[in-house]
N, C-alpha and C positions, 0 to 999 in steps of 0.2 A: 204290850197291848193292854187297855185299861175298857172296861164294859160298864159303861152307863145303861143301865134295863137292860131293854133289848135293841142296845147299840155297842158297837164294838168303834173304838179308836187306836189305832197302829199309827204311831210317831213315825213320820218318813225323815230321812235325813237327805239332804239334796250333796250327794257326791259332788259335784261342780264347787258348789260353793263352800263346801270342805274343805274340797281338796286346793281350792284359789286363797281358801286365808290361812292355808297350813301350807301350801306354797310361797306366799307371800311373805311369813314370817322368815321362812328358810333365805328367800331374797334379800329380804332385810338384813340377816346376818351374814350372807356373802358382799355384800354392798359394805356393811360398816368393817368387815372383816379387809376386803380389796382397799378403803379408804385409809385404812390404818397401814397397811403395809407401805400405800403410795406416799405418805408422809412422812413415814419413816426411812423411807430410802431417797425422799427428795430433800431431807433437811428442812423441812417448814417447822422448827421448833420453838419454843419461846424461849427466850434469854435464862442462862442461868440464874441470874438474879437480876432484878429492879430495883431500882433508886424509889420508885411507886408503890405506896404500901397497898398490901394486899395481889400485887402484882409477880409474875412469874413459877418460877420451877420453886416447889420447895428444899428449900436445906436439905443438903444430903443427897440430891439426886443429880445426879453428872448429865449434860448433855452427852451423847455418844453419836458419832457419823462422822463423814469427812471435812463437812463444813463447820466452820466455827460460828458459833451465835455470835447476834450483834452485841453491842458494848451499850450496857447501861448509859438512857440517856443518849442515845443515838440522833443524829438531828433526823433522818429520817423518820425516825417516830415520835419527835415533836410536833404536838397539835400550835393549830396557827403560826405557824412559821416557816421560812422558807429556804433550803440552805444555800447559799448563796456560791453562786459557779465558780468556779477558776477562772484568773483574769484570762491563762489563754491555755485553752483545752487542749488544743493540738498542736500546742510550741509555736505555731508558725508565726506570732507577734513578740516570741519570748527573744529579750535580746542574745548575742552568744555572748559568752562568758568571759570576762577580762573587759568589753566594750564600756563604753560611755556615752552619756546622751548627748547630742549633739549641743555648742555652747548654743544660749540664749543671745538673743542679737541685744548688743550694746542699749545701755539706756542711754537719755539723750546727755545725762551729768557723763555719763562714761564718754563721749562723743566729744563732749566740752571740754572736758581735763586733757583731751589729746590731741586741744588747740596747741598749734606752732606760731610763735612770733616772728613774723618777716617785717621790710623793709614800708609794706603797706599798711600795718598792723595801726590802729588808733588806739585812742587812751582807755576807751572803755573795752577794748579787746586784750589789751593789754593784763586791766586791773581781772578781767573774767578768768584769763588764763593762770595769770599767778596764783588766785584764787581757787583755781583748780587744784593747780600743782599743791600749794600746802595741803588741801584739807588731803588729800589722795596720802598726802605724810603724815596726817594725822597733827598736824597744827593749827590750834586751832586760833583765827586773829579776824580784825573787824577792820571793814577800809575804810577811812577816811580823809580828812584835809582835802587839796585841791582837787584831786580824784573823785573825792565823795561829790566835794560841789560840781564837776564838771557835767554828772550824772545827774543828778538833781536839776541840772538846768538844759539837759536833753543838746550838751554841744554847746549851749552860748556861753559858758566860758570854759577854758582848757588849761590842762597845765602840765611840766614837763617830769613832774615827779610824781609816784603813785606809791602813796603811804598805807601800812597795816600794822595797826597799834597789835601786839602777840595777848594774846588770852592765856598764853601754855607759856612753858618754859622749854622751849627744846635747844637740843645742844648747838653750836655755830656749826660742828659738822653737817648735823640733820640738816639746818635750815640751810646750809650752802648745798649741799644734795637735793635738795625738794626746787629749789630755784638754779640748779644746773639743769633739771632736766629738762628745761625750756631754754635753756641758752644763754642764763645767766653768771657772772661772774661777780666775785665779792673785789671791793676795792675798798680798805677800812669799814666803812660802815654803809656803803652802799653797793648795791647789785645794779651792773649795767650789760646789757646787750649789745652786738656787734650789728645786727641789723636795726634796731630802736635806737631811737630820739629818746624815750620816754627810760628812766631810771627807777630803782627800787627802792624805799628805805622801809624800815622798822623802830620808828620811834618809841623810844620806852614810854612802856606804862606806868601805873593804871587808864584804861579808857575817863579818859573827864574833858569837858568843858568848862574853861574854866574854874570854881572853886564846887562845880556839881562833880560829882565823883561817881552816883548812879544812873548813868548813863547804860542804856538797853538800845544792843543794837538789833534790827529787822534784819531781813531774809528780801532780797529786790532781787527783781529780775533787770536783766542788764540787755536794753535792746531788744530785738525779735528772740533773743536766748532762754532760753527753757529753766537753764539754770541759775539760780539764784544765790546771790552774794552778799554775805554776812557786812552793812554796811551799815552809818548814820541812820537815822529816819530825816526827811527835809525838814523837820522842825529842828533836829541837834545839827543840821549842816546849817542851817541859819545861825543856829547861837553859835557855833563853830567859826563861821567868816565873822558873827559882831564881836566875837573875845579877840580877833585880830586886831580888831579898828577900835575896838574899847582899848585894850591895852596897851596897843603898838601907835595910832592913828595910824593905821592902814588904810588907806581911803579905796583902794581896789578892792579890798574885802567889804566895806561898805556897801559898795556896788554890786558884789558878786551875793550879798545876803539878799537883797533886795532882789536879784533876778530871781533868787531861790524862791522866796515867798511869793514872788508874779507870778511865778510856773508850777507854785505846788501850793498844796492846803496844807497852812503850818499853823499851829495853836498859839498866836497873838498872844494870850491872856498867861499862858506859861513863858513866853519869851519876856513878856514883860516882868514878872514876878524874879524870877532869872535875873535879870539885867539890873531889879535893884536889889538884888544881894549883890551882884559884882561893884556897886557903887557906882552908876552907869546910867543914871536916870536921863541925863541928858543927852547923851547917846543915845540912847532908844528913840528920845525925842526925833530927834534926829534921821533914824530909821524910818518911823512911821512918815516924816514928811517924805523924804527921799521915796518912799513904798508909793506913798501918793501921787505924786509927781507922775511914775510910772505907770500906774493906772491911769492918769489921765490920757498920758500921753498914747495908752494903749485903745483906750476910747477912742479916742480923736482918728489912730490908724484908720482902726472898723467903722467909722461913721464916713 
């Protein structure tokens, strides 16, 4: 108690609110007291150590409890990122073990190589099929001569032999193995079928025309066929039927150059350059009139 004059002052202390923030502290420390044990017996611990600096348990002090902390670098507690699920959670997509995935259905080359030659077979099913057979052996060769032109002229002219100059060198076994498995038999130097008309040969190489020897053959599709066969382009089946009639006077091959250039876009100004290296100027001549003739006569149809 403290007296100003004739006044008296008695400090009152309000029990209530004493005794509420001298309760409350004791709360406080049964609250942070209960928090600590619930942590300690639920394993919420931090990792023994980080990969993070300034991160984790310091050196020296062991996690202890049943549960083992996460592993440094956890993808769980990588920020921005998301760990990515298992392809199959509950096995039931996972295949069983020893299995294989079911094959993939045939491409249409695979379809094509497991053409059979019968009795109905044409020449350009013929040249697809053999064409199969080798490359499937790993031979690798380019069709040309009367074949090529047959192709080139879409059937107007045909012939009873189907030539592949070889790119490879494979053994006479290999190559009579690759042209057995379509039915073919070796007789000297050609391959003939018991159901076909049409015969096999392989003329030695090098691929040339003539005295050209860098000759580059295309990739053609053969017919409604998907797959494509290592063959002339119509411009070297042209210069192909004119080194017959330049150096033979072949007069069918003549003819058969000339259907080729009616039914296809062939490069005149390389044919020409061509033909006077072979010494052949007059022959060419010769073509280009015959070529014209054809043209007219083809006008004249369509009018």
């Amino acid at each position: 108690m403290s007296i100003y004059g004739d006044r008296s002052v008695v400090p009152v202390r309000r029990p209530d609110a004493d005794r509420g923030a001298s309760q409350s502290s004791v709360d406080g420390r049964k609250l942070r007291a209960r928090t600590r044990a619930f942590v300690e017996s639920s394993g919420l611990r931090r990792p023994k150590s980080s990969s993070e600096p300034g991160r984790g348990r310091p050196r020296g002090v062991e996690s202890r409890g049943p549960d083992a902390p996460l592993p440094p670098g956890a993808a769980i507690l990588r920020a921005g990122r998301t760990a990515k699920l298992p392809r199959a959670i509950d096995g039931a997509r996972r295949r069983p073990p020893g299995t294989r995935r079911p094959a993939a259905a045939k491409s249409a080359q695979d379809r094509q190589e497991a053409l059979r030659i019968t009795a109905a077979s044409d020449l350009a099913t013929v040249a697809l099929a053999v064409a199969g057979a080798l490359r499937k052996a790993g031979i690798r060769a380019v069709l040309t001569g009367g074949a090529c032109a047959a192709i080139h002229t879409a059937g107007g002219y045909t012939s009873e032999d189907v030539d592949f100059i070889l790119q490879s060198t494979p053994s006479v076994q290999r190559l009579d193995e690759a042209m057995a498995s379509l039915g073919f038999h070796r007789r000297k130097d050609q391959y003939f079928h018991a159901q076909s008309t049409f015969f096999v040969e392989f003329p030695p190489g090098p691929l040339g025309i003539g005295r050209d020897l860098a000759v580059k053959p295309i990739s053609k599709r053969i017919g409604a066929s998907r797959v494509a066969v290592r063959t002339l382009s119509a411009t070297d089946s042209c210069r192909d039927r004119l080194a017959a009639f330049y150096h033979w006077a072949d007069r069918q091959s003549l003819d058969v150059a000339v259907l080729i250039a009616l039914r296809n876009r062939v490069d005149m100004r390389r044919i020409a350059t061509w033909s006077a290296r072979e010494g052949a100027t007059e022959g060419y001549r010769r073509f280009v009139r015959e070529l014209a003739r054809a043209r007219g006569r083809t006008r004249g149809r369509a009018s």
